[in-house]
C-alpha positions in Angstrom: -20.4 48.3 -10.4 -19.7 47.0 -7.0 -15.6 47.9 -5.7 -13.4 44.4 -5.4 -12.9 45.4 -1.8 -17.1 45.2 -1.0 -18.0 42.2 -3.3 -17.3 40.0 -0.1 -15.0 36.2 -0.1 -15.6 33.5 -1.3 -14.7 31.0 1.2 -14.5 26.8 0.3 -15.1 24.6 2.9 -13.3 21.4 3.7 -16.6 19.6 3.0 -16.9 21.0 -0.3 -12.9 20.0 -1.3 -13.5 16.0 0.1 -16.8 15.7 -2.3 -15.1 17.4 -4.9 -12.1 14.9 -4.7 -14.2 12.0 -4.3 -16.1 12.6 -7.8 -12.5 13.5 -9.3 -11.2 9.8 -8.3 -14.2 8.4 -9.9 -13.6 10.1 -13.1 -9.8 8.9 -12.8 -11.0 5.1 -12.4 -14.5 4.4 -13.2 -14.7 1.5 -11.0 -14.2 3.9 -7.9 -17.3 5.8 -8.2 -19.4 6.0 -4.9 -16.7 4.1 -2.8 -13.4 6.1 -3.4 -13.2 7.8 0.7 -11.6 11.4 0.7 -10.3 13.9 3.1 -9.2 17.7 2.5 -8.3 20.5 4.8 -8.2 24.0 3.6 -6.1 26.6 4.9 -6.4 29.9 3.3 -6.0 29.7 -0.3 -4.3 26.0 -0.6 -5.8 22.6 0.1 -4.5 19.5 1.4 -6.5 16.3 -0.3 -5.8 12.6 0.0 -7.7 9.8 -1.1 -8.7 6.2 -0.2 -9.2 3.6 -2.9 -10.0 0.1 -3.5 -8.0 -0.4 -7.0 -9.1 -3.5 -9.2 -6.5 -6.2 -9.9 -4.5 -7.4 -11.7 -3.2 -3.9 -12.6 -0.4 -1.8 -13.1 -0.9 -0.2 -9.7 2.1 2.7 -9.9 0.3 3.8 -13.5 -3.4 3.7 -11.9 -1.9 5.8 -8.7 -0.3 8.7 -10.6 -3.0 8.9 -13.0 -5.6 9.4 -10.0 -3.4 11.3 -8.2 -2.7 13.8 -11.3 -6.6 13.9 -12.0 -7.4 14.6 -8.8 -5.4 17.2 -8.0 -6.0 19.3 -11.1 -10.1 19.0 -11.4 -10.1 19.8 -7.5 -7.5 23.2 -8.6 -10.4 23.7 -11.5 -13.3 23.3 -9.7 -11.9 25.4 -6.7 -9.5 27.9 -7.4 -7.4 26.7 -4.7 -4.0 25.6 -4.6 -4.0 21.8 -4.2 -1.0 20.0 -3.3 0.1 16.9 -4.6 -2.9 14.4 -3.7 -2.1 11.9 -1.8 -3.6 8.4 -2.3 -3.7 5.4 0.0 -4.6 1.9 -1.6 -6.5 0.4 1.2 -7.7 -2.7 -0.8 -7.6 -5.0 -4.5 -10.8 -5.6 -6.5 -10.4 -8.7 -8.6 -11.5 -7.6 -12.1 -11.9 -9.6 -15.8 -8.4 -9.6 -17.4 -9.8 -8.2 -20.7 -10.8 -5.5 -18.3 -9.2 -2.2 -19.7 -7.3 -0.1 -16.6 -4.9 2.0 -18.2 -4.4 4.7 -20.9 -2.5 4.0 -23.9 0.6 6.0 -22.8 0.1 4.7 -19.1 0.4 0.8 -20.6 3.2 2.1 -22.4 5.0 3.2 -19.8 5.1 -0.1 -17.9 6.9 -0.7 -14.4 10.9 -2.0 -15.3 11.2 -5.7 -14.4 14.5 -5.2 -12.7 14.0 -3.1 -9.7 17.1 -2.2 -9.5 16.6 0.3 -12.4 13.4 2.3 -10.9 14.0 4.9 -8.9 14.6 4.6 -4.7 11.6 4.5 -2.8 11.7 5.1 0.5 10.9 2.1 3.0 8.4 4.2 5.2 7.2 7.0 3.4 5.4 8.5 5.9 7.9 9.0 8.5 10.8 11.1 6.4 13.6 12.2 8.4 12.6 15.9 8.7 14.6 19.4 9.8 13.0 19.9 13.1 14.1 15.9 14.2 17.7 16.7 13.1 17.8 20.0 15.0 16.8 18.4 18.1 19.1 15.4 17.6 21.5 17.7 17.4 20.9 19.6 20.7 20.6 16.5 22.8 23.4 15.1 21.6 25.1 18.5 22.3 23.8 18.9 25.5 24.5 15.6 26.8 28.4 15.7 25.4 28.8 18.6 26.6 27.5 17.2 30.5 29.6 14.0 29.6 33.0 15.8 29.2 32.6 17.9 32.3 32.0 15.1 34.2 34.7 13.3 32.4 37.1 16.2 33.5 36.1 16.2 36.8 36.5 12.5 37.6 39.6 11.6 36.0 41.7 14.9 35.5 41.0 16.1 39.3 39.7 19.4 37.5 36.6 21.5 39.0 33.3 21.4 38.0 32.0 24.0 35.5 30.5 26.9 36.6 27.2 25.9 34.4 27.2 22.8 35.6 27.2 24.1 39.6 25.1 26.8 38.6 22.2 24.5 37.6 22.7 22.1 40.5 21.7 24.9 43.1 19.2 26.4 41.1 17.2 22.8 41.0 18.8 22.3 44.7 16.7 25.4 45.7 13.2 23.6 44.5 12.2 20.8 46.2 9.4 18.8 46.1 6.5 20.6 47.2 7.3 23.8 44.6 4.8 24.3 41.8 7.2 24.1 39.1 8.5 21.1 40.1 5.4 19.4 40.1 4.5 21.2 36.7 7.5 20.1 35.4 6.9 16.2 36.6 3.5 15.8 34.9 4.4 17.3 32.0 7.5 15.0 31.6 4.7 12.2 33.1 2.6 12.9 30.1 5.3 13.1 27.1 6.2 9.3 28.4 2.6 8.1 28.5 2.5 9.4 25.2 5.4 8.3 24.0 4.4 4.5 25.5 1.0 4.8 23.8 2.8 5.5 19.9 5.4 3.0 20.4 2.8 0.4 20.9 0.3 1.8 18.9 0.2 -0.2 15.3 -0.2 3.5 13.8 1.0 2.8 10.0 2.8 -0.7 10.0 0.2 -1.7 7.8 0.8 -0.9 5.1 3.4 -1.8 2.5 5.6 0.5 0.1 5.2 -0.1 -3.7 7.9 0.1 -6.5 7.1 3.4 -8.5 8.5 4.2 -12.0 9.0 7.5 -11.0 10.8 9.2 -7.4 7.4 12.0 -7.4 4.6 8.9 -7.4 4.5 7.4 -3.6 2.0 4.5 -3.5 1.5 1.9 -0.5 -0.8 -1.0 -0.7 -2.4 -2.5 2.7 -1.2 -6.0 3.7 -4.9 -7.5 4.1 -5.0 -6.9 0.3 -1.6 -8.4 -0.2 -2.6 -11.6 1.8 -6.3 -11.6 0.0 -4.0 -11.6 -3.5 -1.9 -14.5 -2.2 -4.7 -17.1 -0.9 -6.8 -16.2 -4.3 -3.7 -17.4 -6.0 -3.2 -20.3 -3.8 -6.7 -21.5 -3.5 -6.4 -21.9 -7.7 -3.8 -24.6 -7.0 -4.8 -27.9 -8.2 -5.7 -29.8 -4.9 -5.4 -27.2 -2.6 -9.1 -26.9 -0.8 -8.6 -23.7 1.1 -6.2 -21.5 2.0 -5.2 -19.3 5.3 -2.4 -16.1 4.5 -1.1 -14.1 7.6 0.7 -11.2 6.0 3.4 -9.3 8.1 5.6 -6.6 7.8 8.5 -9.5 7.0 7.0 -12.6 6.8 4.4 -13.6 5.1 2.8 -17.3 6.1 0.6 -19.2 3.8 -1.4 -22.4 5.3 -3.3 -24.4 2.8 -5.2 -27.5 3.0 -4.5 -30.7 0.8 -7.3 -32.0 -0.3 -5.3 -34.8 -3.3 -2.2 -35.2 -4.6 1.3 -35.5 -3.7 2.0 -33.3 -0.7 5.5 -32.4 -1.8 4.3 -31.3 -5.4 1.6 -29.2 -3.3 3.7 -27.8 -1.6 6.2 -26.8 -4.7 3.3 -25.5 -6.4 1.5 -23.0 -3.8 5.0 -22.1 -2.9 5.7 -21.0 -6.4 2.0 -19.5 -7.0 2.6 -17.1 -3.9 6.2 -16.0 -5.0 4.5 -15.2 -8.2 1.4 -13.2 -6.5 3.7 -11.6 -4.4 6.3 -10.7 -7.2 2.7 -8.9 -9.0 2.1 -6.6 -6.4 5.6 -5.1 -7.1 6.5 -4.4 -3.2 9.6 -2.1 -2.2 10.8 -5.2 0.0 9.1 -8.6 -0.5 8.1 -10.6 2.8 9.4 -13.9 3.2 7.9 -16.3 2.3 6.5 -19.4 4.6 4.2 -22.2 2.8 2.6 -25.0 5.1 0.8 -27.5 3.0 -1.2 -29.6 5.5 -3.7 -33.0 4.2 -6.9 -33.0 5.2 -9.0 -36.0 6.5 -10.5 -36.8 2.8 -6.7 -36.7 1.8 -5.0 -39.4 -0.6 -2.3 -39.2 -2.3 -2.0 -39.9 -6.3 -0.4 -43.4 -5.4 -3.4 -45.3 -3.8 -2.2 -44.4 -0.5 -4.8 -43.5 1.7 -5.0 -40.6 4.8 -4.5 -40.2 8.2 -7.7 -41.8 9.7 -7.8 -44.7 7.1 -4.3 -45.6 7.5 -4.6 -45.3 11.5 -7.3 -47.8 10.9 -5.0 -50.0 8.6 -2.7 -50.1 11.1 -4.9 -51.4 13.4 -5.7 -54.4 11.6 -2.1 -55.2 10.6 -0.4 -58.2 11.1 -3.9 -59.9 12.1 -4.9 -63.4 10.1 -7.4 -63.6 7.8 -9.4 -66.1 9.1 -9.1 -63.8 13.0 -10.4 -60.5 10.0 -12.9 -62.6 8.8 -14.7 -63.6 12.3 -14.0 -60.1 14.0 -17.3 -58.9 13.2 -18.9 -61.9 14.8 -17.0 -61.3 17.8 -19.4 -59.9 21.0 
């Protein structure tokens, strides 16, 4: 029999770990088979998978989330042998499904979302940007570093006192460098490149796009995108007797709904499709709800319940008004 030391490695490649993932979120939720995206990185003996899915809706989506997430992380650990990290899993869009469309497990339908928020656990705002060790360390040494200059300079300008001998110690070092030294220009572009950097991820839309989700639980993290959450509003709207059609512009705090009156009382409209989004928007339990903006606007086959007639009749009522009858009557005949 061949020694463990000569029988070779077996080595897993990152391409292997993404299929493997992918078939493991279609066994989770049926519906996602062949469109679920996946991504893995292996490093040794542990693996590093996240997910991309389109979940259908209406649904618990906290419940659906963990149970993919829980799935996939242990068939990719079985099919593997690797040590797979909790699976991370992006919602990057909503499926409108059947209601009588089953979506959950028994225990997973049991174990429904709280109404009141206030009783779930915290969920961070931003989950992806977690204030971290390293960014407290260096917090810490700039603000060190820049006290410390402050208070010499501090001691020097009101209490008559002398510089420190750091202080003057660094100004004739860098006094002793001027511009033409390679270090100095070494150091310039590199500081010219940490800003253009630093320029390109402030403007740079990066995550914003996404929204954070109320979780039952502080271990589940689930975001939803906020194209899904405006195609979930204007669905909703766009069922509201006398609304035609329907625009939503979703932002990170404001969320602006524009429909289109096509009969009805405007004002009734206008309760209704505000109430409709609140209600869509309430469904796809968000961390913190955008505000919400409705517009109801009549279109040019508008009229109201009442008789009263649109824009471009009543432009062309008004035209007529306060004419005689008999001037009405022989208008047409006119040249």
């Amino acid at each position: 029999m061949t020694a463990a030391g000569e029988r070779g490695t077996t080595i897993v490649s990152d391409r292997a770990v993404r299929k493997i993932a992918r078939r493991a979120a279609g066994e989770a939720e049926p519906i996602l088979a062949g469109s679920a995206e996946s991504s893995a990185t292996v490093r040794g003996r542990r693996a590093d998978v996240a997910v991309k899915v389109a979940l259908p809706f209406p649904a618990p989506l906290p419940q659906t989330v963990r149970r993919i997430q829980a799935h996939v992380t242990h068939r990719t650990h079985e099919l593997t042998g690797l040590h797979v990290g909790p699976t991370r899993v992006q919602v990057n869009g909503l499926l409108p499904v059947q209601a009588s469309h089953t979506m959950t497990t028994p225990t997973a339908a049991h174990d429904a979302v709280p109404a009141h928020r206030g009783t779930c656990p915290r969920t961070p705002m931003r989950w992806w940007s977690p204030r971290r060790l390293p960014m407290a360390l260096l917090t810490l040494t700039a603000a060190t570093a820049c006290g410390a200059l402050a208070y010499d300079m501090a001691l020097v300008h009101l209490a008559h006192r002398s510089p420190a001998s750091w202080r003057t110690e660094v100004v004739s070092r860098l006094g002793r460098h001027g511009p033409d030294d390679a270090v100095v220009g070494i150091g310039a572009g590199t500081l010219a490149a940490l800003g253009i950097l630093m320029v390109f991820l402030a403007v740079s839309p990066g995550r914003r796009g996404l929204l954070t989700v109320v979780t039952s639980t502080a271990q589940v993290r689930a975001v939803v995108d906020r194209k899904a959450v405006a195609l979930v509003v204007r669905d909703a709207v766009e069922d509201v007797p006398g609304i035609s059609t329907a625009r939503v512009r979703a932002g990170r705090r404001r969320l602006l709904v524009r429909a289109q009156l096509a009969f009805g009382e405007r004002e009734t409209a206008r309760r209704d499709v505000a109430a409709t989004a609140r209600r869509a928007l309430d469904g796809c339990g968000l961390r913190r709800p955008p505000t919400l903006r409705v517009r109801v606007r009549p279109d040019s086959t508008w009229a109201c319940a009442e008789g009263r007639v649109g824009d471009g009749d009543q432009q062309q009522a008004s035209g007529t008004a306060g004419v005689p009858q008999e001037q009405k009557d022989r208008a047409p005949d006119a040249p």
